[in-house]
C-alpha positions as CSV (number, residue, x, y, z in Angstrom):
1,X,-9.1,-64.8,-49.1
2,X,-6.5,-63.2,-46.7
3,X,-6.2,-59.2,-47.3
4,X,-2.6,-59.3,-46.4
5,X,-2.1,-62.2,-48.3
6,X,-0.5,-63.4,-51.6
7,X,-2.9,-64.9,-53.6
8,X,-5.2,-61.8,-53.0
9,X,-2.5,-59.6,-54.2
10,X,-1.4,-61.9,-57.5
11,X,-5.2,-61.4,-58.1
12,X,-5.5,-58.0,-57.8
13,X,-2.4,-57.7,-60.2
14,X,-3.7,-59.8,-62.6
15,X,-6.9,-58.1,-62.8
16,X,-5.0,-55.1,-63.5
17,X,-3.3,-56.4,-66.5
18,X,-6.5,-57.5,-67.6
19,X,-8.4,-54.7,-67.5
20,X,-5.2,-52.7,-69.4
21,X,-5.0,-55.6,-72.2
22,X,-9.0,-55.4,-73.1
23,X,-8.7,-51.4,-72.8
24,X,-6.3,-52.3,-75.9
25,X,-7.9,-54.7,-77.8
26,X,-11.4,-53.3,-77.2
27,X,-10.8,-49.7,-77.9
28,X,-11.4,-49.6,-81.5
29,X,-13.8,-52.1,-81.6
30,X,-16.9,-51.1,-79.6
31,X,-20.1,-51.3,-81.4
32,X,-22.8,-48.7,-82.0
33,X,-23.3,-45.1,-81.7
34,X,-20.3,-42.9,-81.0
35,X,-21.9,-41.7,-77.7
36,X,-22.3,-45.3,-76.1
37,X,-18.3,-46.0,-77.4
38,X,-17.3,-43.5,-75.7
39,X,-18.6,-43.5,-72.6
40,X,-17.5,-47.7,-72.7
41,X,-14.2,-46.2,-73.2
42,X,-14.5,-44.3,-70.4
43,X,-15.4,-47.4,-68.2
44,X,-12.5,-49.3,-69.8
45,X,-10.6,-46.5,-68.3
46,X,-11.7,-46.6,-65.0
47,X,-11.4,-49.8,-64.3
48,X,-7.9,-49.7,-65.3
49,X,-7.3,-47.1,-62.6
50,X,-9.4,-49.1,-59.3
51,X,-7.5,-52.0,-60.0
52,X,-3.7,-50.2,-60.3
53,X,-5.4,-48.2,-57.1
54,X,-6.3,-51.2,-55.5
55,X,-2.8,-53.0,-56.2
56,X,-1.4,-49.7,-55.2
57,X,-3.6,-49.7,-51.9
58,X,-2.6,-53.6,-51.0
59,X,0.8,-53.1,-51.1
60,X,0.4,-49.9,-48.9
61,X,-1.5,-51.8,-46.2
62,X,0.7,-54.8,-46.3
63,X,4.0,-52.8,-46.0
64,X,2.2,-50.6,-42.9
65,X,0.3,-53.2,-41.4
66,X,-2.4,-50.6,-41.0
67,X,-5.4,-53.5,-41.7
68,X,-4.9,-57.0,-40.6
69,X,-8.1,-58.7,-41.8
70,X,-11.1,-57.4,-44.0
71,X,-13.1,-57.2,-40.7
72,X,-10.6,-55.2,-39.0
73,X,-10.8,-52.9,-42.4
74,X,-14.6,-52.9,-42.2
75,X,-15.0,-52.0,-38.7
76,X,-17.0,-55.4,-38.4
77,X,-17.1,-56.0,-34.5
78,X,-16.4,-59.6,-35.1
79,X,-13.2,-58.8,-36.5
80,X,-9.3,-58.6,-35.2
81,X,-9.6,-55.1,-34.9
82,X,-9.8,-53.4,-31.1
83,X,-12.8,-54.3,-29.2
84,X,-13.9,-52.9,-26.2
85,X,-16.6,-55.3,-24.9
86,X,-15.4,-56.5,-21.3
87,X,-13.3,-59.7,-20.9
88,X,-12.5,-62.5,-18.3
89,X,-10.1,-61.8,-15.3
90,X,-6.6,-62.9,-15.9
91,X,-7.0,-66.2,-14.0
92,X,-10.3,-67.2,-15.9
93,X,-9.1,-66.6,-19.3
94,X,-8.5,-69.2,-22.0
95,X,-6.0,-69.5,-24.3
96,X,-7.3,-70.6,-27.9
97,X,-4.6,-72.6,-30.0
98,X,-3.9,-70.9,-33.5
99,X,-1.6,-71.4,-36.5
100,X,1.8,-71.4,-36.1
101,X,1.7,-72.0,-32.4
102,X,0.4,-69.0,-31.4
103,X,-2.5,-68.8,-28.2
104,X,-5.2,-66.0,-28.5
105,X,-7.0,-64.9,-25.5
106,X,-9.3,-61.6,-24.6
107,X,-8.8,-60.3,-21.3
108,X,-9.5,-57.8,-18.6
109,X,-7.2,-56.1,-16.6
110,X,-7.9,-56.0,-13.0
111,X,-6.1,-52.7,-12.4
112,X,-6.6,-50.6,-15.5
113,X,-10.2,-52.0,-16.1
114,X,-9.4,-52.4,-19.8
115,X,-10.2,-55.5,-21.8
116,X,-8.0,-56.2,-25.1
117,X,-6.5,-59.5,-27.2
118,X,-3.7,-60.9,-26.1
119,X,-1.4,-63.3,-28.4
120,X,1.7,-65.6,-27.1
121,X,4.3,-67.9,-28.5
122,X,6.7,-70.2,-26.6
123,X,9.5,-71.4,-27.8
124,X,10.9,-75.1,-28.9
125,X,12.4,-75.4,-25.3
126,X,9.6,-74.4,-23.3
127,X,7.9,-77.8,-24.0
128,X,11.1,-80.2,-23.8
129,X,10.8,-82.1,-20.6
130,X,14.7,-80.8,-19.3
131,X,13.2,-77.2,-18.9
132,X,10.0,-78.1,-17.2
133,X,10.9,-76.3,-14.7
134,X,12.8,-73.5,-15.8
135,X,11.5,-69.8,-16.2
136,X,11.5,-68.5,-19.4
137,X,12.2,-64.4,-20.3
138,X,9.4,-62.5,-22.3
139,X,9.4,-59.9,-25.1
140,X,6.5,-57.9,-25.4
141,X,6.3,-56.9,-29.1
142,X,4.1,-53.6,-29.3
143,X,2.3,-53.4,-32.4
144,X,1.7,-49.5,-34.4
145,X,-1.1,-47.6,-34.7
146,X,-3.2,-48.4,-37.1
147,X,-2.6,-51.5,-36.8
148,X,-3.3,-54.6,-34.3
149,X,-1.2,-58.3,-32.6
150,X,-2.0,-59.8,-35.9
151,X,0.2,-57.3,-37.8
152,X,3.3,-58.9,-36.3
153,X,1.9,-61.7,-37.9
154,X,1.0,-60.7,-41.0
155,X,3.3,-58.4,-41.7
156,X,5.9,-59.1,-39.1
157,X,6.7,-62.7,-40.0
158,X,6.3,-63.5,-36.3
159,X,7.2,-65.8,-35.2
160,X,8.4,-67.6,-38.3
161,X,11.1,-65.1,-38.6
162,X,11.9,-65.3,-34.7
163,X,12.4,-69.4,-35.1
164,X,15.2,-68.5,-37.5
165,X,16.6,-66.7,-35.7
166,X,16.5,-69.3,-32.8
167,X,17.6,-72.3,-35.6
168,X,20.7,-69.6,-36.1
169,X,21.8,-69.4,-33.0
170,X,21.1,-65.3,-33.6
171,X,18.6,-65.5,-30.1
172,X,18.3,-67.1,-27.2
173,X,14.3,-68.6,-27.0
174,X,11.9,-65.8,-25.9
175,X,8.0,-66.1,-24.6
176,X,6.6,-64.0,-27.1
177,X,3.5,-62.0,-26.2
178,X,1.7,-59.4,-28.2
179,X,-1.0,-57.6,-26.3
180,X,-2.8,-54.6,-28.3
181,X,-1.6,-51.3,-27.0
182,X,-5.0,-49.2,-27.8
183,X,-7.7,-51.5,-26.2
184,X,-10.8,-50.2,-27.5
185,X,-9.2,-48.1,-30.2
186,X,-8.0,-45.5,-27.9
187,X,-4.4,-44.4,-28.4
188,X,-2.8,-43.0,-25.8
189,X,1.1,-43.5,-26.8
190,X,0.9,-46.3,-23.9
191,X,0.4,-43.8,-21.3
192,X,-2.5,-43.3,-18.4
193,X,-4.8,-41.3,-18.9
194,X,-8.7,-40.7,-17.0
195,X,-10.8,-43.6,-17.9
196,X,-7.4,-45.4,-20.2
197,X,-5.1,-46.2,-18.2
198,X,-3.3,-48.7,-20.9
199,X,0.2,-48.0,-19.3
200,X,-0.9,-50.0,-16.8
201,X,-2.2,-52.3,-18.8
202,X,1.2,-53.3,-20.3
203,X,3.0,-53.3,-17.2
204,X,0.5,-54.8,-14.7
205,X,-1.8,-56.5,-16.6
206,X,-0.4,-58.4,-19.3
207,X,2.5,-59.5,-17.3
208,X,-0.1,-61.3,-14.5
209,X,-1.7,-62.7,-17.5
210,X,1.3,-64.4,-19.1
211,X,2.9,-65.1,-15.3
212,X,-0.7,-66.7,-14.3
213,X,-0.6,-69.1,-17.3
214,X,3.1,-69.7,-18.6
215,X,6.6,-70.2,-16.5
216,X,8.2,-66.9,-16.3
217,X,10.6,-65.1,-13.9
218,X,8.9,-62.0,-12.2
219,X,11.3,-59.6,-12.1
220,X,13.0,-56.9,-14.5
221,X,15.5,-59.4,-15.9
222,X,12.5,-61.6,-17.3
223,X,10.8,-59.1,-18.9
224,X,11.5,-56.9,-22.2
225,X,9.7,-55.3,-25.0
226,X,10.1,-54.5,-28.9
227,X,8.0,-52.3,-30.6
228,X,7.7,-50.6,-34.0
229,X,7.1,-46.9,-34.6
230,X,4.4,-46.1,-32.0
231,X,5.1,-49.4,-30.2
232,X,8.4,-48.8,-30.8
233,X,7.9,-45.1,-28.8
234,X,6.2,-47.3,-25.5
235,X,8.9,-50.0,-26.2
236,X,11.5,-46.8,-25.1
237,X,9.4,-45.3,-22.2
238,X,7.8,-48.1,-20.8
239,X,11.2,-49.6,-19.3
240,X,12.1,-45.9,-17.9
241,X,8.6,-45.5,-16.4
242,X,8.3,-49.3,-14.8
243,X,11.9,-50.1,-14.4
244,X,11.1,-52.5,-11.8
245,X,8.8,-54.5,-14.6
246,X,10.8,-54.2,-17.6
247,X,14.4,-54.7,-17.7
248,X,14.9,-53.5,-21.4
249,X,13.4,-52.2,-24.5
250,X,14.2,-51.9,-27.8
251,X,12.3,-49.0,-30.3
252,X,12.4,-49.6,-34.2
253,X,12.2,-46.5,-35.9
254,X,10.3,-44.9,-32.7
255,X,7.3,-42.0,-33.1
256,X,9.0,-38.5,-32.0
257,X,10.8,-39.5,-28.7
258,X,8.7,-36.2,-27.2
259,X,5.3,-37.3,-27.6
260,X,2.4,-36.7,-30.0
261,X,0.4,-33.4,-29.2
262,X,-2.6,-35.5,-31.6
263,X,-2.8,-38.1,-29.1
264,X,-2.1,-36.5,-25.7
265,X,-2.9,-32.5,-26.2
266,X,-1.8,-31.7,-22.6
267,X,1.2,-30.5,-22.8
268,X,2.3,-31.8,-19.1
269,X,0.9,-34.9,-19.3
270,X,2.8,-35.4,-22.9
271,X,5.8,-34.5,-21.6
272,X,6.1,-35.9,-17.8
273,X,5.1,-39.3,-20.2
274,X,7.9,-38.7,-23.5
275,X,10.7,-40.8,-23.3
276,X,13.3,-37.9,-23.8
277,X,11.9,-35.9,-20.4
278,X,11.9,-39.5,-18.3
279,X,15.3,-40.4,-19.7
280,X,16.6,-37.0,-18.5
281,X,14.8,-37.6,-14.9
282,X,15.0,-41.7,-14.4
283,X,17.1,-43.2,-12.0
284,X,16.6,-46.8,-13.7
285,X,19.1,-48.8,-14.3
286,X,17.7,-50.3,-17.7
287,X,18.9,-51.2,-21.2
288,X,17.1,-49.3,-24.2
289,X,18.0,-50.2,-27.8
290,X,16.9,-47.5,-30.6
291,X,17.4,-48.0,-34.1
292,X,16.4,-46.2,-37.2
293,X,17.1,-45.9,-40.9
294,X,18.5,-42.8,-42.8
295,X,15.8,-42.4,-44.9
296,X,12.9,-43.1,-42.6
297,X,11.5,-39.4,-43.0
298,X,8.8,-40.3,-40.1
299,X,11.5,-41.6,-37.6
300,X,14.4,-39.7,-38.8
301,X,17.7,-40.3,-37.2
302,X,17.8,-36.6,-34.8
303,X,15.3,-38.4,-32.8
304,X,17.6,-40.8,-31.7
305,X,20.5,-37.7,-31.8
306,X,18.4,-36.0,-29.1
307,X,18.0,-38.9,-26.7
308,X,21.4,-40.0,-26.7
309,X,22.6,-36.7,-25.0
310,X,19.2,-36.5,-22.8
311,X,20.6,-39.6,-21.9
312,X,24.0,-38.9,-21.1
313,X,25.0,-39.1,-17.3
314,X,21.7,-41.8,-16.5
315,X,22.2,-45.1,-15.8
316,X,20.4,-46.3,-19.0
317,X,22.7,-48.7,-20.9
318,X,21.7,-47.1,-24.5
319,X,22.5,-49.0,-27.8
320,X,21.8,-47.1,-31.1
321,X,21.6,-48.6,-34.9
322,X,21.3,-46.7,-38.0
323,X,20.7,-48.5,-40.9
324,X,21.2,-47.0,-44.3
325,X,18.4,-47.9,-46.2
326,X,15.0,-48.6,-45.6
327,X,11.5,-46.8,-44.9
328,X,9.1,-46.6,-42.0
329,X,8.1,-50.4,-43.0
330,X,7.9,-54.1,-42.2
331,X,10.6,-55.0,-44.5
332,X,12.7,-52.1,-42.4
333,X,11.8,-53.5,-39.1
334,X,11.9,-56.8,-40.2
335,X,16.0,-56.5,-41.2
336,X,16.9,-54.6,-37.9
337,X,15.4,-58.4,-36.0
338,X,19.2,-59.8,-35.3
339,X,20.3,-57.0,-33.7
340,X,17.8,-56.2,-31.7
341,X,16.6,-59.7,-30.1
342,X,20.6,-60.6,-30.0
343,X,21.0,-57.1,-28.0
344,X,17.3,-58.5,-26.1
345,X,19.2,-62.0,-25.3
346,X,22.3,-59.6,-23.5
347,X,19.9,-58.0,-21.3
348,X,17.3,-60.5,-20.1
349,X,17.5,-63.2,-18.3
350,X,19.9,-66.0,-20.1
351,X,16.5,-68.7,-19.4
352,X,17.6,-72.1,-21.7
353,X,20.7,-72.0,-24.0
């Protein structure tokens, strides 16, 4: 049974109202001496509290996204969790057919040495014979930390929620890929660091990978990213960093746009690799879409205050969204879709109508 999944939660809840309905009906009724009654009563009682903990916990993870599977909540090495066993060069991987469409492969970089999973979608058009030969554009979509390429899934709706979105009309038909952005379990906020270079991984790697296996263009105008809260801080300093990679990014409800001292402690390296100092500094002509909600306390709306007049005088085409409800959350993220792959189809490449 899924962790992230319906029928585990319905259980859970029902297991609550259990335990609360023979907490009622039982209390008065226990047998023998008062000692033994009460401490039943006492186990009554805690049972009632895991389960309302547990249902509590569930809805926690599945609104975060922090734990995909129970193996990625276990630490099992089996599991969808980061691994960092070595993979196959780009050109040697395989690509393992999943639900929904979706290909899995594992992977090693050839110039950041890190191995990681790698997950891709292609859209309706990519298989109808009058664009066999057309390129197609490619969205990244960075995942948070915790969490892995199957939260997009899980929690994300992807790409079920994407296809509507292409039935609408709302988006013009994307490659999706979803590469992990801590291989090994190492975050770095997408930035190189001695012995993790997994900036490079995102912007050299992954992009041979998909370009060795599926048509795509190779330059900026091909090649865009959306990420959520950590993802969503590499999906804003990625494009400024490799403008000649990425053509556009777009950030839902970004980690502080000036870096994480808990992840990179040295303060140059932080700050030569924050998305507010390389906006000021960038000569790249790219698009960057941010977008927050008023009451997101962990990606409040100043972040996005800040970088719009750091960004003032670049040649960043910058497109902001504020949305007046919502927490740092799936169902948050999951609203601000139209708007950002519509702004995503603007930028990148037109490929297939």
């Amino acid at each position: 049974m899924s962790l992230t999944g319906t029928a585990f939660f319905a259980m859970l809840v029902a297991a609550t109202v259990v335990a609360v309905l023979a907490t009622l009906l039982l209390w008065a009724r226990i047998p023998g001496p008062r000692p033994f009654a009460w401490v039943a009563r006492i186990v009554l009682i805690g049972l009632c509290q895991v389960t309302a903990i547990c249902v509590v916990a569930t809805w926690i993870n599945s609104s975060y996204g922090l734990y995909a599977s129970w193996d990625d909540l276990l630490g099992r090495p089996g599991g969808s969790g980061p691994v960092s066993m070595p993979g196959p060069p780009p050109e040697r991987a395989r690509f393992l057919r999943g639900d929904a469409g979706i290909q899995e492969t594992y992977v090693r970089g050839r110039a950041s040495a890190l191995s990681g999973q790698v997950m891709v979608w292609t859209p309706p058009q990519y298989d109808d014979p009058r664009y066999r030969k057309t390129d197609f554009p490619v969205v990244l979509l960075l995942h948070g930390v915790p969490g892995s390429p199957q939260s997009w899934m899980e929690q994300g709706h992807m790409p079920g929620d994407f296809q509507k979105l292409l039935r609408d009309g709302a988006s013009r038909p994307f490659i999706l890929a979803v590469p992990i952005i801590n291989p090994g379990g190492v975050d770095t906020d997408c930035t190189d660091t001695t012995g993790h270079k997994v900036a490079t991984w995102l912007s050299s790697d992954v992009p041979d990978l998909i370009r060795h296996h599926f048509r795509t263009g190779k330059g900026p105008r091909y090649w865009g990213l959306l990420g959520i809260s950590t993802g969503g801080y590499c999906a804003a300093k990625l494009p400024l960093q490799y403008p000649k990679v990425f053509g556009a990014g777009a950030a839902l409800d970004p980690d502080p746009l000036t870096g994480d001292r808990g992840v990179l402690p040295d303060a140059q390296l932080r700050l030569h690799n924050s998305p507010m100092w390389l906006v000021a500094h960038t000569k790249a002509d790219v698009g960057l879409f941010l977008a927050t909600s008023r009451q997101d306390r962990d990606s409040p709306p100043s972040y996005i205050e800040e970088f719009q007049r750091a960004a003032a005088g670049s040649k960043v085409r910058l497109k902001t969204m504020l949305a007046q409800k919502g927490g740092h959350n799936y169902n948050t993220w999951i609203s601000m879709y139209p708007e950002a792959f519509s702004w995503l189809g603007e930028e990148l490449d037109k490929g297939p109508a």
